[in-house]
Structures are given as structure tokens and as C-alpha cells.
C-alpha positions in Angstrom: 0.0 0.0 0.0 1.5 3.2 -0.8 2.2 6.1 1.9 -0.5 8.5 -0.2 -3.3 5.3 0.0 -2.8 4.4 3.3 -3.0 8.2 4.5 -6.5 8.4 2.6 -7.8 5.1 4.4 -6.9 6.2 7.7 -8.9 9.6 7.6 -11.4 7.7 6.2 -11.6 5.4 8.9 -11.2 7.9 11.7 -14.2 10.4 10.1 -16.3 7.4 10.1 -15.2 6.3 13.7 -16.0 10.1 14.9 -19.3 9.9 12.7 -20.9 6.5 14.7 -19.5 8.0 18.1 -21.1 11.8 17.7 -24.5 11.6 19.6 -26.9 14.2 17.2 -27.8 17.0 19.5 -31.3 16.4 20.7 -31.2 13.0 20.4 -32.8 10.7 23.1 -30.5 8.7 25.6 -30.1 4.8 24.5 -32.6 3.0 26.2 -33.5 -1.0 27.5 -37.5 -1.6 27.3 -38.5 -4.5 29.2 -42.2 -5.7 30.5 -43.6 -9.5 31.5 -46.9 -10.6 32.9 -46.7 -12.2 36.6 -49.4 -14.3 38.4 -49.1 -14.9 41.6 -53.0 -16.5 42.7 -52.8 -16.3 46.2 -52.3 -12.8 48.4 -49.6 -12.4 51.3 -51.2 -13.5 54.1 -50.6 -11.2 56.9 -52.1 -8.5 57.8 -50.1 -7.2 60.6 -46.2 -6.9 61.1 -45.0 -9.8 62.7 -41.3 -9.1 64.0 -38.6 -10.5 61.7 -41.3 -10.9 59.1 -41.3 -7.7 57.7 -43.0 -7.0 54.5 -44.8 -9.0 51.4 -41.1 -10.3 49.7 -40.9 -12.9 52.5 -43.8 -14.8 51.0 -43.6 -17.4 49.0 -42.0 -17.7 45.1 -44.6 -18.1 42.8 -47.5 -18.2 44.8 -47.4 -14.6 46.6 -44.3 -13.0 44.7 -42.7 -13.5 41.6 -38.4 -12.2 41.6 -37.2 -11.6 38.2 -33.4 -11.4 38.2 -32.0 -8.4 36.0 -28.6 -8.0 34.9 -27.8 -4.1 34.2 -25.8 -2.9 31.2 -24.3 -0.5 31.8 -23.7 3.0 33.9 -27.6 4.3 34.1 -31.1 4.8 35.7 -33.2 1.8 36.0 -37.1 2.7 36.1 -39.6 -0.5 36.9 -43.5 0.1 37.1 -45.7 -2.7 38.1 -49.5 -2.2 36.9 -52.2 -4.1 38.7 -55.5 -4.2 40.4 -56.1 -4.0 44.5 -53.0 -3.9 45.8 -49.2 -5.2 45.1 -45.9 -4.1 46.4 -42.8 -3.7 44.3 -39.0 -4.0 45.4 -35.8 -3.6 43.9 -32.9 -6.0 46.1 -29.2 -6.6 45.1 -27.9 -10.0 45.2 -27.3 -10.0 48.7 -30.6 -9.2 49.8 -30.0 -5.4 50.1 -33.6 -3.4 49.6 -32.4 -0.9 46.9 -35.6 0.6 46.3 -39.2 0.1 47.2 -42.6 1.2 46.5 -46.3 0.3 48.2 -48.8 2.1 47.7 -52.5 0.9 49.1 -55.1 1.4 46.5 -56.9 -1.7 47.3 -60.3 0.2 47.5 -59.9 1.8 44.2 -61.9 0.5 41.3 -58.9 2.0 38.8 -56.0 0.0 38.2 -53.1 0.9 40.2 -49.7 1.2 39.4 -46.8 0.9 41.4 -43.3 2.6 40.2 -39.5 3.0 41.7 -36.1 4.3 40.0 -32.5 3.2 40.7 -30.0 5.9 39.9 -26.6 3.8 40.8 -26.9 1.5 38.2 -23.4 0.1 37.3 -21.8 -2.4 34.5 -23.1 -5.8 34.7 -25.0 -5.3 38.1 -27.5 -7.6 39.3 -30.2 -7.2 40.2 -33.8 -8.6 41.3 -37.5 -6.5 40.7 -40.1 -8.6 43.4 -43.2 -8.0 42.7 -45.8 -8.9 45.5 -49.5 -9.8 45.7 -50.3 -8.1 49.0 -54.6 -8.4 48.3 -54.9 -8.2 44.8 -56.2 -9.6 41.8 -53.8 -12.6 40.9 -52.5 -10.9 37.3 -50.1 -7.8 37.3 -47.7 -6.4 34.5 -43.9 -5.7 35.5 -42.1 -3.3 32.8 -38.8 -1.4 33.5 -36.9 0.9 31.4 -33.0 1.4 31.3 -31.3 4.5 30.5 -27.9 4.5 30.0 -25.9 7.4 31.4 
């Protein structure tokens, strides 16, 4: 390859590297769009706070909660929304148990579907994570979605 050819495919190369890694001004952050259905038939049980029982994530898999393990992608905001009817909690954990996030709303006397939403704003490369979503005393079908945002 001669000096002249070579020099012309290099500043090709590097306009087209600079081309895919300019970000158009305006344009929306890169995003992850998620969402499954989860059926859990039979609400938490308890009523009441029983010491060292604290909270609708202690029941049990698959028949009061569902945990969906999530590994992030990247540096980023992670956003999860559960929809449902009567009333569901939803959590965010880390692998060792760790609440990151929570919300639970009571909107078991509404007539309206109800929606329960958190946001995690440390999201790092390749962290795990798991989104438990609860029957508390609700209808036995809810949605899960979650959105990504990468910083």
C-alpha cells in the first residue's frame, strides 16, 4: 500500500469512527424496554407486622411474589413500574438481599387499576439485580415493565 493510499484510508476510517460515536444534538439517551406478565394466585397472608417478618417479599415464590433477576448494562437509571389491580408491592434487592428501592402504595379500594413505580440511579456495568413484585390483596395478574437509561 502506498504512503499516499494508506493516509487516505486512515482519515477515512477515523471520520467514520468520529461519525458512529457523535450523539446528534437532541437526540434521546439509549434505552433498555423491558415488560412480562406475573401471576401470583394467592395474596400475602398477613395482615399485621409480625417481628422479623417484615413485608410481602418474605412470602412465597410463585404463589405470593414473583423475583425476576436483571442484569444491568451498563452505567444508568433503571425505572420499573408494576400495573395491577387491588394492591401489590414492588421492590428492587441486590444479590445479597439489600432493599435498593421500594414502593407500596394501598389502592386496594380503588376501582382503577393501580400502578406501582420505583427508580434506581446507581446503576453500574453488569450489576445484578432482582425487581419482586408482591400480591399483597390483589387480583392474581399484574404487568412488570422497566426501562433502562444508559448514562
Amino acid at each position: 500500500m502506498t504512503p499516499r493510499l494508506l493516509a487516505t484510508v486512515a482519515a477515512v476510517a477515523a471520520a467514520a469512527g468520529l461519525a458512529a460515536a457523535a450523539v446528534p444534538a437532541g437526540a434521546a439517551p439509549r434505552t433498555v424496554k423491558k415488560s412480562y406478565a406475573v401471576t401470583e394466585p394467592v395474596p400475602f397472608p398477613m395482615t399485621e407486622d409480625v417481628p422479623g417478618y417484615n413485608g410481602c417479599w418474605n412470602g412465597q415464590e410463585g404463589v405470593s411474589k414473583n423475583t425476576t433477576a436483571v442484569t444491568l448494562p451498563a452505567k444508568g437509571v433503571l425505572k420499573v413500574q408494576l400495573d395491577y389491580s387491588g394492591d401489590w408491592d414492588l421492590y428492587l434487592f441486590d444479590t445479597k438481599g439489600t432493599m435498593l428501592a421500594a414502593s407500596e402504595s394501598d389502592d386496594s379500594g380503588s376501582v382503577n387499576p393501580a400502578v406501582e413505580k420505583l427508580t434506581y440511579k446507581k446503576a453500574t456495568k453488569g450489576m445484578k439485580v432482582n425487581v419482586v413484585a408482591c400480591n399483597w390483596a390483589g387480583t392474581k395478574d399484574a404487568t412488570v415493565s422497566y426501562v433502562f437509561t444508559y448514562a
